[in-house]
N, C-alpha and C positions, 0 to 999 in steps of 0.2 A: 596703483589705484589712488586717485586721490580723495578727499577727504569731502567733498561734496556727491562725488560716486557711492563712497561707502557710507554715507547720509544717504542716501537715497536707495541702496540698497536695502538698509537696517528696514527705512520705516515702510518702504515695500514688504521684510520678510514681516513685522510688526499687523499689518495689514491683513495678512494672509495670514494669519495667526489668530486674528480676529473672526475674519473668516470662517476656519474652523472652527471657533469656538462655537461662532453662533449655529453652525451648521450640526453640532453635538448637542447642542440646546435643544428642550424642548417645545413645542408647538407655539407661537405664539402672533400676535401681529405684527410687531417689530421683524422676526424672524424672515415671514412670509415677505414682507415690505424689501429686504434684504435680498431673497430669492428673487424676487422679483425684478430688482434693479442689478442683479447679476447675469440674469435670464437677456435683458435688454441687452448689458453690457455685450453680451457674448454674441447676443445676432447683430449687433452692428459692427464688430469685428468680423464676423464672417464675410459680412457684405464688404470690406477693404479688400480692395485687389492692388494688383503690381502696379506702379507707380517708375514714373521715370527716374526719379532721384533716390530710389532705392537696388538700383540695378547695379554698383557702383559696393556696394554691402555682400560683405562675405557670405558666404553659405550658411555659415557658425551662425551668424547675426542673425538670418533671415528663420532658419532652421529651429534658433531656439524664440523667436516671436511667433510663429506660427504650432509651436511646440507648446507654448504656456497656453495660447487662446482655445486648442483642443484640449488641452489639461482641463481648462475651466469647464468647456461644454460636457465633458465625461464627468465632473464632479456633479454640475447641477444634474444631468441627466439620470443619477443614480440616487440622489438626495429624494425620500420620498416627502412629502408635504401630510403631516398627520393632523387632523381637524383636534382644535383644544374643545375636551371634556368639561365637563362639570365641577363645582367646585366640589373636595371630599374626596375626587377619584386621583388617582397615579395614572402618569403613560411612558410608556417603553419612549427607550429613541431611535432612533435610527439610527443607523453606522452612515458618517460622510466616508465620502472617498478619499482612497489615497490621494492620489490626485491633488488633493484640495490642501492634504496636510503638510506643511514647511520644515516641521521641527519636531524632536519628541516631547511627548506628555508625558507627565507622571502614570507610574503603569495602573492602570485599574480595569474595570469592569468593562467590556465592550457595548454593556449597556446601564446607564444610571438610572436612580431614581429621582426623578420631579416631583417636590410637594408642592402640591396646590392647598391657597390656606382653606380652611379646614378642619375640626377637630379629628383626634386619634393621629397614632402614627400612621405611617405607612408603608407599608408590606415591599420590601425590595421585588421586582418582577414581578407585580401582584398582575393574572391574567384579567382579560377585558371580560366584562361578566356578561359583554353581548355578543362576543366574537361568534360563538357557535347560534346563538336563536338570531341573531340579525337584529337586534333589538338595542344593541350599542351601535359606539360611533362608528367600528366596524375600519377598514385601511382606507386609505387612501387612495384618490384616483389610480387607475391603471398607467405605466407609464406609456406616453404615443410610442406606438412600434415605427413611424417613419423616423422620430429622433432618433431613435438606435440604427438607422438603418443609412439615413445621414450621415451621422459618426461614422457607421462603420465604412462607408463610402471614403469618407475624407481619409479614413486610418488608409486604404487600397491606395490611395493617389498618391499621395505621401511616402509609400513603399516603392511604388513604383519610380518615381521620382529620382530616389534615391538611389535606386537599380539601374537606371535608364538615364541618369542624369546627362548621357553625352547627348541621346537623341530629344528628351524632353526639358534641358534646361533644369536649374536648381529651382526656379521658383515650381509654388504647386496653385495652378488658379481652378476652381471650382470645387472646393474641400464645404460641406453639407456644415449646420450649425447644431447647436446642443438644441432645437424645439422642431428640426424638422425639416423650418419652410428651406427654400431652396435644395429639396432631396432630388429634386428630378434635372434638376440642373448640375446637380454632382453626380449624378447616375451618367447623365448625356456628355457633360466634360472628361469622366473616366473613360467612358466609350472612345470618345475623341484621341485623345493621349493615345488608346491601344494602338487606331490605325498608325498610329508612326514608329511603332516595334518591330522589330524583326518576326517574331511570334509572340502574340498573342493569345493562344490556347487557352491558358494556364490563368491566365486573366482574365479572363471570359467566363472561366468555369467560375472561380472566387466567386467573381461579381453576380454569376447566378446565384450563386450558396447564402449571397447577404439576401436575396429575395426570398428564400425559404425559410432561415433563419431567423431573420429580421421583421415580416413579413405575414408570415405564415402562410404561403401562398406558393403554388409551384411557379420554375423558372421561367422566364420567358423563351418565347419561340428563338430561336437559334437557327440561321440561315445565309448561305456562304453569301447575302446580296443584303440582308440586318447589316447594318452600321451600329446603331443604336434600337437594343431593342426594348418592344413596348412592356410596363410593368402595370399590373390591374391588381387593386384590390379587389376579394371576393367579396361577393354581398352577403347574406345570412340574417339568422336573429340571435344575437347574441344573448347571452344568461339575466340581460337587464330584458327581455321580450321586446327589444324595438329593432324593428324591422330595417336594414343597410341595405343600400342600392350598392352594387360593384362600382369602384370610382377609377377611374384612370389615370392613374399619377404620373406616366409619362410618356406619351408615343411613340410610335415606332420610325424609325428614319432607314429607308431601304433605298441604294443605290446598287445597279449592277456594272459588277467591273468587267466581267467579258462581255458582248454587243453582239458575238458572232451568232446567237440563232434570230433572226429576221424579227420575231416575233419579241422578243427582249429590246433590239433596236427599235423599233418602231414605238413600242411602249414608252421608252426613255425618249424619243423624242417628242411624243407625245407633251411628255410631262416639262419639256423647255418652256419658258417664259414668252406670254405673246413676243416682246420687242425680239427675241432671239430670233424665233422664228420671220420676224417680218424683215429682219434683216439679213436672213439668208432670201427671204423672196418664195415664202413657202405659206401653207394655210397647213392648218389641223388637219383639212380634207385630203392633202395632198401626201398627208404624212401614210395613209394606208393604201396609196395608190405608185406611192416612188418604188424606185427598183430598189432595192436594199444594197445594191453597189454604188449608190447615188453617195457620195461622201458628205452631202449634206445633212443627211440623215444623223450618220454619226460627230458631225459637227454642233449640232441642235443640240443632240444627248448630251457631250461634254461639258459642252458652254453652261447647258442647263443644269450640269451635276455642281461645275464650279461654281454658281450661284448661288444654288444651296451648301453647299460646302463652306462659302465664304460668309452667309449669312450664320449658320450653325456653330462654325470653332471662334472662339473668341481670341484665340492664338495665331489664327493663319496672318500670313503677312502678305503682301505682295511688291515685286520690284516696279517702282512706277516705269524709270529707264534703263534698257537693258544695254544699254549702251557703255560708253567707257567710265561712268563713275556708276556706279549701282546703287540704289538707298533704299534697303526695304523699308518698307510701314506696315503696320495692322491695321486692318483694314476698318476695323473699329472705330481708328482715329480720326476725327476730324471729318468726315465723308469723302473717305479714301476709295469704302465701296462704289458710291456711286461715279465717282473718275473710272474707278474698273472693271465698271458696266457698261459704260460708256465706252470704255478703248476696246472692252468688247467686241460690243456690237459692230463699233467702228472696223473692226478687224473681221468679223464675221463677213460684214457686205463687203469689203474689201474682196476676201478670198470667195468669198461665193460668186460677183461680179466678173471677177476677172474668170471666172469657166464657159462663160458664154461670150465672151466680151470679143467683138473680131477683129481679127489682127492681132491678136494677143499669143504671143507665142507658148511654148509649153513651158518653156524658163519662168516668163513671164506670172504664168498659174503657180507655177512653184512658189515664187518668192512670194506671193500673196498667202500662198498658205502655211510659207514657212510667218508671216507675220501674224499668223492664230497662233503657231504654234508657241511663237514667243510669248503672247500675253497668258497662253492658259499655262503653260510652263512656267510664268513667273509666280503662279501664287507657291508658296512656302515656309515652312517654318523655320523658326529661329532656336534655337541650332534645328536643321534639317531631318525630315524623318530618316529612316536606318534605309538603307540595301534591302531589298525582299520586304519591306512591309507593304502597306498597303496602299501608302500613299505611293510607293515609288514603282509602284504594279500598275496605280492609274498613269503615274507621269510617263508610262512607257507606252502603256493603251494610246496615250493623246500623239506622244513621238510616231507610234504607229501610224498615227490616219494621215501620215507625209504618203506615205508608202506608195499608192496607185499614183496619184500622180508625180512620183520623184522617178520610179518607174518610165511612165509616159517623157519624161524629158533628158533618159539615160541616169537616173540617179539612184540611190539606196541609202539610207540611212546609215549609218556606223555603227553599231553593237557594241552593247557591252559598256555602257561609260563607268558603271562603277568598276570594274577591274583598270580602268587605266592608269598605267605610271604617270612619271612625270615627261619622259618621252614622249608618249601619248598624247599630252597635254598641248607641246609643241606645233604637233602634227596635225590635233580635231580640232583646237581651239582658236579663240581670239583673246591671246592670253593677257593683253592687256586690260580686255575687260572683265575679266571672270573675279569672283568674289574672294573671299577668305586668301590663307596663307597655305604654302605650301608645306606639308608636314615630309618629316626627314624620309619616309619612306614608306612601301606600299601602296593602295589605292592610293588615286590622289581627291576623288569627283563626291560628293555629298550630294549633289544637285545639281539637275543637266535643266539650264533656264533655256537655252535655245540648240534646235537636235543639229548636230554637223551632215551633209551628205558629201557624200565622195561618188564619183563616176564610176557606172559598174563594172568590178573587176579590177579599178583601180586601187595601187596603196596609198596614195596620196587623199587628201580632201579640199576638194573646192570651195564647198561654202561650208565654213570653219564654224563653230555653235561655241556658247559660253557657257558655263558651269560654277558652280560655288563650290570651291578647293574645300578640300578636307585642311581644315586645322589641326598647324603643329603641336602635339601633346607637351606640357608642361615637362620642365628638365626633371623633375621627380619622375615621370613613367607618366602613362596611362595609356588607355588605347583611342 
C-alpha cells in the first residue's frame, strides 16, 4: 500500500469517526446541518449508475463502493433528529448506527448526559416531564416507511445479485436510497432482475413481505401475467386527525405470456403501439374482427410487449447486426430505442407484406418472417437471462409464431436450443456469427438471436439461426 493510500485511508477513517461523533452528540444546529448534507450526500450517490469505465473494476471494488453508500443510508435512516429543549433541561441521545461507527470508543453508557447551561446539576437520564401529558418536546418525527422500504428493496437486489451473478451480472442498478425517493423504481428494477431467474417464487414472496413490513399495507396482487406488481398506500386518519388519501407509489406492469385463448390475443394486440399496428396494415377495428390464426395478430402482441419491455428495463440490450460481427447496446444509449423501433416496424411491414404479396412464394413469407423474428430475438441481456425463466419462455413464444407458416413451406423449427452441445452447434448454427465463447462442456446456447429451421422430418437444418454461446467458466470452477 503506499503511503499516499494509507493517507487517505487514515483521514477517511478520521472523517467517519467525526461522523459518529456528531451523530452521538446531542440536538443541535450544526448537528442537523450535518444530517442534512449526509442526507444529500447519500441521494446523489444512489442516483450514480453503471458507467462504462467502471466495468473493467473487480467485483471486490464495486461490491465494497456500493457497500459503504448503503452503510451510509442505513446509518442516516435510523439516526432519530431530536428537537433541542430549553435551557435548564437534559436530553437522552440517541443510539447512531453501527453502520456509521469505524472504530472503538471508550466503553460507557449507551446513552449520555447533555448539559445545557443552566443552573443546578443535572440528573443522568433525567425523564422528559412532557413525554406522558404532550406538553414537552415529545420525539421526533416518525421515520418515512418508504425509506425503509427502499433500503430494504436495495438490501433484496443486492442479494440477489450475488446469488444470480451468472444470469444478472455483478453490478446491481436500481438499489432505493436512505429518504425514500426512488422506492418505486427499485421495486420495478427488482421485478425486472426476477424475470431473468430460473425461479423466482421465493423473490416474489420476500418482495411482497417488504410491502407489509415496510409499509404496513397488504401484498400486492400477484398474477401469473403481473410483471411488476402495483404497491398502494392506504389512506386513513392517522393519530395526528388528518385525513390521507390512498397514494399509488408504483403501477402495475402486466404482460401475458401465453396468447393461446383468442380473448388474451386480441387484448395484447389491442395494446400495440399505433405505428406497430399500421405497419402490419391493421386498425384497432380490425383487431376484434381478425381470425385469431391471423399471425398478425400475435405479431402486434409481441412487437408491442417488446416496446414496453424495452422502454421498462434499463438493462435490456439489443444486437443492432446479427450478422457476422454482433455488438450489443442498451438501448438506453444514445437512442438505440429508437433505431429499434424503427428496424421494427421495418420488419413488421416486411413480414406482414410479403402474406399477400403475389408471386411471393411460401420460402419467400418465411424468410420475411424469419427477419421479425431476428429483430425481436435480438433484444437481450448482458450476461443472458437463465433456461426456464421468463424471459427465455417469451423468446420461445416469439421462436413460435415461425411455426404456421414454416409449416406451409415444409419447415419446423428446431427444439430445444438450450440443451444443445457443441455438435449441435455445428449442425443449427451459423457459427461464425454466434456470440460468446464456447465453454469446455455441456449446454453450449444462453441465447437463441435468430431460430434455425430444418425440413420436416429432416436431421439436417437448412436455414441455420445464431445464438450467444454460453461462456467458458473461469479455470477456478464455476458453473
Amino acid at each position: 500500500m503506499s503511503d499516499r493510500t494509507a493517507g487517505a485511508i487514515r483521514h477517511w477513517e478520521e472523517f467517519a469517526a467525526a461522523v459518529a461523533a456528531f451523530l452521538g452528540e446531542g440536538p443541535s444546529t450544526t448537528r442537523d446541518t450535518l444530517l442534512d448534507a449526509l442526507d444529500a450526500c447519500c441521494l446523489e450517490l444512489g442516483r450514480v449508475g453503471p458507467h462504462t469505465r467502471y466495468l473493467d473494476d473487480g467485483f471486490t471494488v464495486v461490491n465494497r463502493a456500493t457497500t459503504a453508500r448503503d452503510a451510509l443510508g442505513f446509518a442516516l435512516a435510523q439516526v432519530e433528529r431530536v428537537p433541542v429543549r430549553g435551557p435548564g433541561t437534559q436530553r437522552t441521545v440517541e443510539k447512531a448506527t453501527e453502520a456509521a461507527v469505524t472504530r472503538e470508543e471508550p466503553a460507557e453508557a449507551d446513552a449520555r448526559t447533555v448539559h445545557e447551561p443552566g443552573p443546578g446539576p443535572a440528573t443522568a437520564l433525567e425523564p422528559d416531564p412532557g413525554a406522558e401529558t404532550g406538553t414537552g418536546a415529545g420525539p421526533g418525527p416518525a421515520p418515512d416507511p418508504t425509506a425503509r422500504w427502499a433500503l430494504r428493496l436495495g438490501e433484496l437486489r443486492e442479494e440477489m445479485g450475488r446469488l444470480h451473478g451468472r444470469h444478472l451480472g455483478s453490478r446491481v442498478p436500481g438499489t432505493g436510497d436512505a429518504k425514500g425517493v426512488g422506492g418505486a423504481a427499485a421495486w420495478t428494477a427488482l421485478h425486472l432482475a426476477m424475470l431473468r431467474l430460473p425461479d423466482a417464487t421465493e423473490w416474489r414472496a420476500r418482495a411482497a413481505r417488504t410491502v407489509r413490513d415496510c409499509l404496513d399495507t397488504e401484498p400486492p396482487r400477484d398474477a401469473p401475467a403481473v410483471l411488476v406488481p402495483a404497491v398502494r398506500l392506504p389512506g386513513g386518519t392517522p393519530a395526528a386527525g388528518v385525513r390521507q388519501e390512498p397514494r399509488q407509489l408504483c403501477g402495475e406492469t402486466s404482460l401475458p405470456l401465453d396468447l393461446g385463448d383468442p380473448v388474451v390475443l386480441r387484448s395484447a394486440a389491442a395494446e400495440a403501439p399505433a405505428d406497430v399496428l399500421e405497419a402490419l396494415g391493421i386498425t384497432s377495428e380490425d383487431i376484434a374482427v381478425l381470425d385469431p390464426a391471423d399471425v398478425r395478430l400475435a405479431w402486434a402482441a409481441r412487437a408491442g410487449q417488446a416496446l414496453t419491455l424495452a422502454r421498462l428495463d434499463p438493462e435490456l440490450c439489443t444486437v443492432d447486426d446479427v450478422g457476422m460481427s454482433p455488438a450489443p447496446v442498451k438501448l438506453t444509449v444514445d437512442g438505440h430505442l429508437r433505431a429499434y423501433r424503427t428496424r421494427l416496424c421495418t420488419a413488421l411491414k416486411g413480414a406482414a407484406g410479403a402474406l399477400n404479396e403475389a408471386g411471393w412464394s411460401d420460402d419467400d413469407r418465411l424468410r420475411s418472417a424469419r427477419e421479425l423474428d431476428g429483430v425481436l430475438g435480438s433484444l437481450l441481456h448482458l450476461p443472458p437471462a437463465a433456461p426456464e425463466s421468463w424471459w427465455w419462455r417469451w423468446r420461445m413464444e416469439v421462436s413460435g409464431l415461425l411455426r404456421p407458416l414454416a409449416h406451409q413451406a415444409g419447415y419446423e423449427p428446431v427444439e430445444a436450443p438450450e440443451t444443445w452441445k457443441e455438435g449441435d452447434l455445428l449442425q443449427h448454427t451459423e457459427t461464425k456469427s454466434n456470440m460468446g465463447y464456447t465453454a469446455r462442456q455441456g449446454p453450449q446456447v444462453m441465447w437463441l438471436l435468430l431460430t434455425p429451421l430444418r425440413r420436416i422430418g429432416a436431421r439436417g437444418t437448412d436455414l441455420k439461426g445464431r445464438v450467444v454461446r454460453r461462456t467458458a467458466p473461469p479455470a477456478t470452477g464455476g458453473s
